[in-house]
DOBA-928890 format. One record per residue (C-alpha): residue number from 1; x, y, z. Coordinates in Angstrom, 3 decimals, always signed. Layout:
REM residues N
{NUM,{X,Y,Z}}
...
This chain:
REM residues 129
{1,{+0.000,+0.000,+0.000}}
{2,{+2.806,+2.434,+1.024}}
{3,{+4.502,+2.138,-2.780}}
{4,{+1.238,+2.919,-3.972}}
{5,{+0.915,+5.855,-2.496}}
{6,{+4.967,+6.610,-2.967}}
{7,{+4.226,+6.223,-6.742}}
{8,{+1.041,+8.399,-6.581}}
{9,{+2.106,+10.933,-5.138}}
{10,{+5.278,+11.347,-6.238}}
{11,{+6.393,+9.290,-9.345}}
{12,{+4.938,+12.600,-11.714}}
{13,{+8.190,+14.337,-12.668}}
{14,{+5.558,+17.088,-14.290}}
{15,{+4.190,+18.094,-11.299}}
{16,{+6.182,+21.288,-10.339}}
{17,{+6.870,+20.589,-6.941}}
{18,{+7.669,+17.093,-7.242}}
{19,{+10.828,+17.305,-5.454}}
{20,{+9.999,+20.029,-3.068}}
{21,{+11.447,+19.136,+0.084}}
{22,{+8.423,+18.524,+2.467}}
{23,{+7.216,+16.363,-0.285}}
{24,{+10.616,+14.728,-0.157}}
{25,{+9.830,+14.236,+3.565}}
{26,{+6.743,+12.340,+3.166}}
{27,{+8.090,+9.979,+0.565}}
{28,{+11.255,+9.323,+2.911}}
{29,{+8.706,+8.772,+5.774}}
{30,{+6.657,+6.276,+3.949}}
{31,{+9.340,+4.497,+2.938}}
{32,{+10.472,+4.014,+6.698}}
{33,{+14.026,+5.159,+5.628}}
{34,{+17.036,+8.002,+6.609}}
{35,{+17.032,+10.677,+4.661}}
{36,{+20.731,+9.618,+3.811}}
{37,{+19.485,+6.390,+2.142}}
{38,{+17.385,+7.891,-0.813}}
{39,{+18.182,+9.731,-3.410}}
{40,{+15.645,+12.042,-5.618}}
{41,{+17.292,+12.326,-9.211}}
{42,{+15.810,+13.899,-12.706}}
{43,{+15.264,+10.784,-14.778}}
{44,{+16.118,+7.198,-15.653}}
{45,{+19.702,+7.927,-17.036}}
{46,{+20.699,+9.584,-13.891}}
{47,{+19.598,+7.368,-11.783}}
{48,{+20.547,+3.993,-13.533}}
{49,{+24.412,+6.382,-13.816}}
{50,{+23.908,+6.457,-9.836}}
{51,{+22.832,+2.268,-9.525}}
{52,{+25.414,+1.056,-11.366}}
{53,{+28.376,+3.437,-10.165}}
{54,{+27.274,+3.161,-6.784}}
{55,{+27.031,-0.742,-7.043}}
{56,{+31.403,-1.079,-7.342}}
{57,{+32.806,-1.785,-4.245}}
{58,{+34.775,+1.134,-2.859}}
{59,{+37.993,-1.041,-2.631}}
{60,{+37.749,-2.065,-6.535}}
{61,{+40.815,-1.085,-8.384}}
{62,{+42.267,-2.325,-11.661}}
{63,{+43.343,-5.694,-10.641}}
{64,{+39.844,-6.454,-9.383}}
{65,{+37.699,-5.141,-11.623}}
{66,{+34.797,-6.893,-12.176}}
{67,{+33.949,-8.947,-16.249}}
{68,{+30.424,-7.306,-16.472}}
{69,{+28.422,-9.134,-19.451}}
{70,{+25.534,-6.790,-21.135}}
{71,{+23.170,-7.337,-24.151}}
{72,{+23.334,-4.814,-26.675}}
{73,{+19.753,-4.700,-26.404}}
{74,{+19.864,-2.674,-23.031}}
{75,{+18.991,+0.673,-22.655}}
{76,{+21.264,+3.443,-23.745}}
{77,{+22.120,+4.607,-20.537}}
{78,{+22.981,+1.378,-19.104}}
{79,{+25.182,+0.395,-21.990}}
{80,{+26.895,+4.249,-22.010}}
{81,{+27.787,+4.404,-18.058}}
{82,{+28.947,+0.296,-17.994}}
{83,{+31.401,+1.251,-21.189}}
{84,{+32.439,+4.693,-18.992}}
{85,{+33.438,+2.270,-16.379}}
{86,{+35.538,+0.089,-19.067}}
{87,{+36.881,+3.678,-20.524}}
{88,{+38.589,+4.159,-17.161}}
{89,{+39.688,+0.671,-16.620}}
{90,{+37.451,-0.100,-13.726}}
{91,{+35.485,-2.699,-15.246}}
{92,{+36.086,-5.168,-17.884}}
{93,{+32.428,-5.428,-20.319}}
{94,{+31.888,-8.132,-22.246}}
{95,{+28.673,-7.391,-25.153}}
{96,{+26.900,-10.517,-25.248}}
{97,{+26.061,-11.019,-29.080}}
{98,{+22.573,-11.644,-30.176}}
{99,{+20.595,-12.499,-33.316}}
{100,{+18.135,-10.854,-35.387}}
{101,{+15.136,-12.505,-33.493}}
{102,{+17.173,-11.002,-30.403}}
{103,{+18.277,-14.228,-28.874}}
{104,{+21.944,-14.846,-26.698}}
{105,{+24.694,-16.613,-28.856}}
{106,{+24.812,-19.492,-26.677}}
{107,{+28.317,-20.996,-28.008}}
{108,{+29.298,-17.431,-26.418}}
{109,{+27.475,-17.513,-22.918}}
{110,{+29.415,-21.021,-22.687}}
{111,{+32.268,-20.074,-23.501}}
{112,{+32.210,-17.314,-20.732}}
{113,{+30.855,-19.439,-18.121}}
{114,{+33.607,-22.055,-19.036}}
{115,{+36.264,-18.711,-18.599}}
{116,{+34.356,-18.030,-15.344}}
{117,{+35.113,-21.510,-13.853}}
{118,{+38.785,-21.582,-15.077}}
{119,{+39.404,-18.537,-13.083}}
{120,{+37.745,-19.821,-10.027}}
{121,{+39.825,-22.882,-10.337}}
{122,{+42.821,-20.886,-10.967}}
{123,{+41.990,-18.778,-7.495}}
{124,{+41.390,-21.355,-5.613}}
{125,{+44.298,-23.213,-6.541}}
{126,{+46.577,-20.577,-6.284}}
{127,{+45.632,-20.644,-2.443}}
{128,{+43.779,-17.098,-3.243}}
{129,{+40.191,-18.663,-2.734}}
C-alpha cells in the first residue's frame, strides 16, 4: 500500500513541486528510511548512472575489476555508463552477441561461463580462494 501511495504521489516528474522538500519528507517517511538512504534524481539515465556506479565496491581497483556481461539490447544509458566504467579501466564489459530474433549466442554464454570456472579454479588453486 505504502509504494502505492509513494508512486502516486510522487512518481509525476511534471508536477512542479515534485521534489519540493516537504514532499521529499513524506516519501522518505513512507518508505520508513534516513534521509541519507534515498536519493531524488531527474530521470532514468541519472539514476541507472547512480545504480550502477554506486554498485562497485569502494575497494575495486584495476586488478579487481569486475567482467560485467551486457546485451546490446539494453537501454542506452545502461550500456553508455557500464562502457564509462571500461573507458577508465574499472570494469572489464563483455557485449553478449545476439541475433536478429534477439536471442543470446549461446556458443558465447558457454564459452564465458567455461572462462568463469577456469578462473575460479585458478583462485582457488593458487591458495587465493
Amino acid at each position: 500500500m505504502k509504494y502505492h501511495i509513494i508512486l502516486s504521489l510522487f512518481g509525476n516528474t511534471k508536477n512542479i513541486d515534485y521534489i519540493d522538500g516537504e514532499q521529499a519528507e513524506k516519501a522518505v517517511e513512507l518508505l520508513g528510511a534516513s534521509p541519507r538512504e534515498v536519493v531524488f534524481t531527474s530521470g532514468a539515465a541519472e539514476s541507472i548512472n547512480l545504480a550502477i556506479q554506486g554498485s562497485r565496491s569502494p575497494n575495486a581497483s584495476a586488478e579487481t575489476k569486475p567482467c560485467i556481461t551486457v546485451m546490446l539490447v539494453e537501454y542506452k544509458a545502461v550500456l553508455d555508463t557500464y562502457y564509462a566504467l571500461s573507458k577508465k579501466e574499472l570494469a572489464e564489459i563483455v557485449s553478449l552477441r545476439i541475433d536478429s530474433k534477439g536471442r543470446l549466442d549461446l556458443v558465447q554464454r558457454q564459452n564465458l561461463y567455461e572462462r568463469l570456472a577456469q578462473y575460479l579454479v585458478d583462485s582457488t588453486e593458487g591458495g587465493n580462494g
